[in-house]
C-alpha positions as CSV (number, residue, x, y, z in Angstrom):
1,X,-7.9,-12.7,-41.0
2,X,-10.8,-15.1,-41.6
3,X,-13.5,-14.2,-39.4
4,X,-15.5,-16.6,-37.6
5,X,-19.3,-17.3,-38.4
6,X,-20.0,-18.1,-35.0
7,X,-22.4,-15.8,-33.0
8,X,-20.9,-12.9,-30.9
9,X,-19.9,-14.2,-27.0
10,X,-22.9,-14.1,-24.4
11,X,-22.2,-11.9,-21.2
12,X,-19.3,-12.4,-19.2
13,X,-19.1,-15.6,-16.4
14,X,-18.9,-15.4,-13.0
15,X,-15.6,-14.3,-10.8
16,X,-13.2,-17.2,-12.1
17,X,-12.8,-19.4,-9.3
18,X,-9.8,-18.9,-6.7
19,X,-6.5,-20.2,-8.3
20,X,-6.3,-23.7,-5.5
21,X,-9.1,-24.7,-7.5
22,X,-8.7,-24.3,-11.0
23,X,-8.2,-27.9,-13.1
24,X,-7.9,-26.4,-16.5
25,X,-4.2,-27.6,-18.6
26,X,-1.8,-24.9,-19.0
27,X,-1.5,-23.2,-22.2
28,X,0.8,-25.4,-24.7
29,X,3.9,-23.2,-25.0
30,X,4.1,-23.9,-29.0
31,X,0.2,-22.9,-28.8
32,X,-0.9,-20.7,-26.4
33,X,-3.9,-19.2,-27.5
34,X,-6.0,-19.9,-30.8
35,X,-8.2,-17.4,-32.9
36,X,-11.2,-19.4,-31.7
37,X,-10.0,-19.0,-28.3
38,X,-9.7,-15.0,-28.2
39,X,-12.9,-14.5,-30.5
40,X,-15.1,-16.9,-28.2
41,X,-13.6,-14.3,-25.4
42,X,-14.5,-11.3,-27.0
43,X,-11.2,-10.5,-27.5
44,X,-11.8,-8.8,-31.0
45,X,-13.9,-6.3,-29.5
46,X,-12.3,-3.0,-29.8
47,X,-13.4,0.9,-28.6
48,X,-15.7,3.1,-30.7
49,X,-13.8,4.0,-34.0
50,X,-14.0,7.7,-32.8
51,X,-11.8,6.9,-29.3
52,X,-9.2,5.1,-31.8
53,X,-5.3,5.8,-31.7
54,X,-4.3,5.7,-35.4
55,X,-0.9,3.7,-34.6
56,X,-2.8,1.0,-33.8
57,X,-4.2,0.5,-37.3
58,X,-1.8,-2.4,-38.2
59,X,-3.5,-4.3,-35.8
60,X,-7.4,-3.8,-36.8
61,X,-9.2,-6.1,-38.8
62,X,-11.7,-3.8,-39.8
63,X,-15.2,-2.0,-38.1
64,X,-18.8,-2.4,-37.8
65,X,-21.1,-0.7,-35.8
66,X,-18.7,1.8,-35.0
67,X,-16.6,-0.4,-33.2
68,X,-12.9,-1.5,-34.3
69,X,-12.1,-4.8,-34.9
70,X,-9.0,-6.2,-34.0
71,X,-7.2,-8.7,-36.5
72,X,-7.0,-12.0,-34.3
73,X,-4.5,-13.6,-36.3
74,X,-1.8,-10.5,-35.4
75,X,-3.0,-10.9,-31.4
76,X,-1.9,-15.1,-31.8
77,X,1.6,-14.2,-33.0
78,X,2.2,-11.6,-30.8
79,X,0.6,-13.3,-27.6
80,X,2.8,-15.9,-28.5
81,X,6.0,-13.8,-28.6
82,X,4.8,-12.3,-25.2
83,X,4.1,-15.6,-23.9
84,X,8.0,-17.2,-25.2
85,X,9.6,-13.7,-23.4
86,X,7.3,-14.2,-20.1
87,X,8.2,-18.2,-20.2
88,X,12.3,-16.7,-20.3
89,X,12.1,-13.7,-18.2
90,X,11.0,-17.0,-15.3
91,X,12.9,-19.3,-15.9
92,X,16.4,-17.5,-15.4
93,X,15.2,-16.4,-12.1
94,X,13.1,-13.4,-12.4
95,X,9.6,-11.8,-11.9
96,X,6.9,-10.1,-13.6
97,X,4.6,-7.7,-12.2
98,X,1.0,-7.8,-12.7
99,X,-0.8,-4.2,-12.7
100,X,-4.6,-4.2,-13.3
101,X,-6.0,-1.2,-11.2
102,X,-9.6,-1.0,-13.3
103,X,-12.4,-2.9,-11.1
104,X,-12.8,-5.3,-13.5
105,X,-9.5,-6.2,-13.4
106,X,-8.5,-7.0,-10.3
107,X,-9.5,-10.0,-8.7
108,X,-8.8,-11.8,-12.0
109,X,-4.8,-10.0,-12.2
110,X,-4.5,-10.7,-8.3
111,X,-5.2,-14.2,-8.4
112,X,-3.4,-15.1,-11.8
113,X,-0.4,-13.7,-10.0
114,X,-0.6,-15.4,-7.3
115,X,-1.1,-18.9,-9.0
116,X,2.3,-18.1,-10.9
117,X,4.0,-16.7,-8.1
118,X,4.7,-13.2,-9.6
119,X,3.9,-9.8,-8.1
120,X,0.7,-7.4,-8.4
121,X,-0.6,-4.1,-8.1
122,X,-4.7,-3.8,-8.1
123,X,-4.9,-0.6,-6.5
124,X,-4.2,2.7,-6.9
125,X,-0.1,2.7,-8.2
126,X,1.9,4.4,-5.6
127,X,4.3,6.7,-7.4
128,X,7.7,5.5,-7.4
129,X,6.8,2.2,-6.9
130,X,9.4,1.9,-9.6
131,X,11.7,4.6,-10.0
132,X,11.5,5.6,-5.9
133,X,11.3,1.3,-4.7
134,X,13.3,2.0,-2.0
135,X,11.0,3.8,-0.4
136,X,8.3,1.2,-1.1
137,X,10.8,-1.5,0.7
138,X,10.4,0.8,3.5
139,X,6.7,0.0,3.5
140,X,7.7,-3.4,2.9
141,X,9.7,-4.0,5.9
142,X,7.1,-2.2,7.9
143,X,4.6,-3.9,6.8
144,X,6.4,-7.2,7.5
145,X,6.7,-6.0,11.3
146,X,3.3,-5.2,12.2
147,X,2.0,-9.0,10.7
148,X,5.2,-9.9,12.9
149,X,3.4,-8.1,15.6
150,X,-0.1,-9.7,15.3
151,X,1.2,-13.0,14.7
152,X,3.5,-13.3,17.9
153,X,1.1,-11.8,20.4
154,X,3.0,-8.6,20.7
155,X,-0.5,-6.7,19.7
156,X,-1.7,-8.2,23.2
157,X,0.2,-5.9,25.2
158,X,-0.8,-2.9,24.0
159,X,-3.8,-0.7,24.3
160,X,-7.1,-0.8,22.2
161,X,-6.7,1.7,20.7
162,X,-3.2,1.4,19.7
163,X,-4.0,-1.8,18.5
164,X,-6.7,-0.7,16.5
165,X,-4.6,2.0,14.5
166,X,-1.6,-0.6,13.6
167,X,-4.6,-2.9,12.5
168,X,-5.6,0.2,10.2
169,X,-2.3,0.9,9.1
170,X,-1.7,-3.1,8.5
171,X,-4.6,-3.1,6.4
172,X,-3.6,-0.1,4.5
173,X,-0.3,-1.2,3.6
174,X,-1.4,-4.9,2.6
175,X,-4.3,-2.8,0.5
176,X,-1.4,-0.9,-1.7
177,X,1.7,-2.8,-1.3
178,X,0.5,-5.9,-0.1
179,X,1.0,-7.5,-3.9
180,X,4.3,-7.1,-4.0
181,X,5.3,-8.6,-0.6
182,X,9.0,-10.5,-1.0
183,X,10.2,-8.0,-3.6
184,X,13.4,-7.5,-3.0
185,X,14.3,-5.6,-5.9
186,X,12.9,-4.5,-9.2
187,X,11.1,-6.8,-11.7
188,X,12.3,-8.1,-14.6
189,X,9.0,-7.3,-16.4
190,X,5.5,-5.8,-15.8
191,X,2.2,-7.0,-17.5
192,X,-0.1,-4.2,-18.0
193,X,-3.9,-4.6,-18.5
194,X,-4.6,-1.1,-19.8
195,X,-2.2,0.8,-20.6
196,X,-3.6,4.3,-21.1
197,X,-5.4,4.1,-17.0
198,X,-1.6,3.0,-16.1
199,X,0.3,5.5,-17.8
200,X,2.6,6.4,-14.6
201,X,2.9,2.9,-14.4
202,X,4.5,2.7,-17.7
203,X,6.1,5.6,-17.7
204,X,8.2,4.2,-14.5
205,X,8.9,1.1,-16.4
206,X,10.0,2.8,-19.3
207,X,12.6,5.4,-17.7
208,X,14.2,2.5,-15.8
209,X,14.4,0.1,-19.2
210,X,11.3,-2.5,-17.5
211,X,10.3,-4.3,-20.4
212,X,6.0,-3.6,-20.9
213,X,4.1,-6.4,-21.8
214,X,0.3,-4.6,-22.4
215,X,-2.7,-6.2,-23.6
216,X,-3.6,-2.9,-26.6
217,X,-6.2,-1.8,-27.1
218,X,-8.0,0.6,-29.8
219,X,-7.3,3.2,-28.1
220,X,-3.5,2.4,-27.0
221,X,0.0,3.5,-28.4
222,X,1.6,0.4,-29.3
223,X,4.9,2.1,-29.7
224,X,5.3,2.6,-25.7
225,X,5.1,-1.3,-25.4
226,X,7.7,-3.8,-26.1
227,X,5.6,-6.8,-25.9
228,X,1.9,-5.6,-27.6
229,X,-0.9,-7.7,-27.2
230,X,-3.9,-6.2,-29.8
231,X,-7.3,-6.9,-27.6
232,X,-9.9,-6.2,-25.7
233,X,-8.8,-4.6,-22.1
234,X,-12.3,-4.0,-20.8
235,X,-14.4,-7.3,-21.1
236,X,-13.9,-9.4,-18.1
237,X,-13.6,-13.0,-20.3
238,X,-11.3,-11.1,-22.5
239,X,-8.9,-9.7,-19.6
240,X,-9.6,-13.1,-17.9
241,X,-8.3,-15.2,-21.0
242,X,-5.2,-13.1,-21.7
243,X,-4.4,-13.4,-17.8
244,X,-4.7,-16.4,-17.2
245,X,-2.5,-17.2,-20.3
246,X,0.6,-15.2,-19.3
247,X,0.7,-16.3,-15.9
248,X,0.8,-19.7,-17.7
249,X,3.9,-18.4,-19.1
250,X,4.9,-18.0,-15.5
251,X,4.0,-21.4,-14.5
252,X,5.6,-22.8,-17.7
253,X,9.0,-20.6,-16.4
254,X,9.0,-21.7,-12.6
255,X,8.9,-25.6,-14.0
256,X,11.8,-24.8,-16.7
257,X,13.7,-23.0,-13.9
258,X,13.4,-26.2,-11.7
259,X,14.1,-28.9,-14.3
260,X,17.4,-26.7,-15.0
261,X,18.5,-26.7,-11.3
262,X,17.6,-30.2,-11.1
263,X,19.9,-30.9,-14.2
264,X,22.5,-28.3,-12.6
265,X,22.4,-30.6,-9.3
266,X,22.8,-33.6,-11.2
267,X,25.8,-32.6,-13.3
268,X,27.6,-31.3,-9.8
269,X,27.2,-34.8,-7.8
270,X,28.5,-36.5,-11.4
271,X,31.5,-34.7,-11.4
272,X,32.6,-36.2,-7.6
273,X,32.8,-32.6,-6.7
274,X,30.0,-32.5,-4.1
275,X,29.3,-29.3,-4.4
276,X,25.4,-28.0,-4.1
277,X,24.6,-26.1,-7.3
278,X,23.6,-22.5,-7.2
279,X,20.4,-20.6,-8.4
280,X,20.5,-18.9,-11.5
281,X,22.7,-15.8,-11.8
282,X,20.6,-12.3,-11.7
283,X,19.6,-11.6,-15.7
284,X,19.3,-8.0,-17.0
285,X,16.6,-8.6,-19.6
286,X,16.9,-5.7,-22.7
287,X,13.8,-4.4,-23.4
288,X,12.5,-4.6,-27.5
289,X,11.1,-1.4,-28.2
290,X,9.6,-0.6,-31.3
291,X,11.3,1.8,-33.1
C-alpha cells in the first residue's frame, strides 16, 4: 500500500445528523470507498500490536508506535465485495441486521439502519435473538399490542398505575427489540461492528448459516467472517464511514429491487395477461466462509 503523506485525522465530529437530513450522494457501487476516504477516517488505525490476533496479519500494512496498521488497499477490495453482497442480499428481497452494542456505536448503526430500511440491535443482544427468534416474535407481537394500546386510547381506561407498568414494559421492549420491529423471520445477513464484544451475536449467525459481514479489526479472527472488512471498529468517523457505506448498499438494493418489479410489472401488462406481478421469491443466501 502507498501510504498517504497527509497528517493523521483531527478528533472525531459531532453525532452525524439524523438520517431525514443527510444530502450527501450515495456511495458509487463500482466505487464505494477510496484509500483517501478510509485514511481521512482513521480507518487505518489498528489496536496496540500486543492485543493483535496473528490471523489478521494479511491484512496489516505495517506498525508504529505500537499500533498496527491496517493495509487500506486490502480494506477497498474487500469493502467492495461486502458492499456488491449487501447491494444483492436487498435487492432479491431480503434484510440485513445492523448490531453495534458499544456506546459509540449506536446512534450511528441505529440511524444508518433505519435510512436503509434494515433491522438493528444497539443494546444488549438478547440470547436467541437468532437461534431462539420465535420467542423474540413473541416480544414482537407483544410489543406491537401495548403501542396498539396507547395509540387507541385503551391505556385510558385503566388505572395509574397499571398504565404506568405497561408504559415501563413498552419502553423496555422497544429499548431491546424495538430495532427489529416488522421481522417476520430471520435476516438474510448481519453487519457486525465488533466482532469480538458480539461474539454470541456471531456465534448465533454462524450455527444457523447467517452470513457475517464484520468491520476487523486487529484484534479480530477473520476466519469467523464471511464478509471481512480490515479497520478501525472503535473510532467514531471510522465506524461512521463504514456504516454509512453499507447501508448505502442497502439503499443501492431497495432501488434495484424496485426498478426490477417495475420491469416485472411492465413485461406482465405487455403480454395482455393482466396479471399484477409478484415480489421476489424468498432467497437462501449461502454464506462464503473462509476456509
Amino acid at each position: 500500500m502507498t501510504e498517504p503523506t497527509t497528517p493523521e485525522p483531527s478528533p472525531a465530529p459531532a453525532a452525524a445528523p439524523p438520517p431525514e437530513q443527510r444530502t450527501v450522494a450515495l456511495c458509487d457501487p463500482e466505487q464505494p470507498l477510496t484509500v483517501r476516504d478510509l485514511f481521512d477516517a482513521g480507518v487505518h488505525f489498528g489496536h496496540q500490536t500486543k492485543r493483535w490476533n496473528p490471523k489478521m496479519r494479511p491484512y496489516i500494512y505495517g506498525a508504529r508506535n505500537g499500533i498496527h496498521i491496517i493495509d487500506l488497499d486490502q480494506t477497498v477490495t474487500l469493502f467492495k465485495q461486502a458492499f456488491s453482497f449487501a447491494t444483492s442480499v436487498v435487492a432479491k428481497g431480503g434484510h440485513i441486521m445492523f448490531v453495534g452494542t458499544k456506546r459509540q456505536a449506536q446512534d450511528i448503526v441505529r440511524d444508518e439502519a433505519m435510512r436503509a430500511g434494515q433491522y438493528y440491535v444497539i443494546n444488549r443482544w438478547l440470547g436467541g435473538t437468532l437461534t431462539n427468534f420465535r420467542t423474540i416474535k413473541v416480544g414482537l407481537e407483544r410489543l406491537r399490542t401495548l403501542e396498539r394500546m396507547a395509540e387507541d386510547g385503551t391505556h385510558q381506561q385503566l388505572r395509574k398505575k397499571e398504565i404506568s407498568q405497561l408504559d415501563r414494559e413498552r419502553a423496555r421492549l422497544e429499548k431491546h427489540i424495538g430495532g427489529v420491529k416488522g421481522m417476520g423471520s430471520l435476516p438474510q445477513a448481519i453487519f457486525v461492528i465488533d466482532p469480538p464484544q458480539e461474539q454470541i451475536a456471531m456465534a448465533e449467525a454462524r450455527k444457523l448459516g447467517v452470513p457475517i459481514i464484520a468491520i476487523s479489526d486487529s484484534n479480530c479472527d477473520p476466519g469467523m467472517i464471511d464478509y471481512p472488512i480490515p479497520g478501525n471498529d472503535d473510532a467514531i468517523r471510522s465506524i461512521r464511514l463504514l456504516t454509512s457505506a453499507l447501508a448505502d448498499a442497502c439503499v443501492h438494493g431497495t432501488s434495484r429491487r424496485k426498478d426490477m418489479q417495475a420491469g416485472r410489472e411492465r413485461e406482465a401488462k405487455a403480454s395482455g395477461g393482466g396479471r399484477e406481478a409478484s415480489g421476489p421469491a424468498p432467497v437462501v443466501y449461502q454464506n462464503r466462509r473462509p476456509s
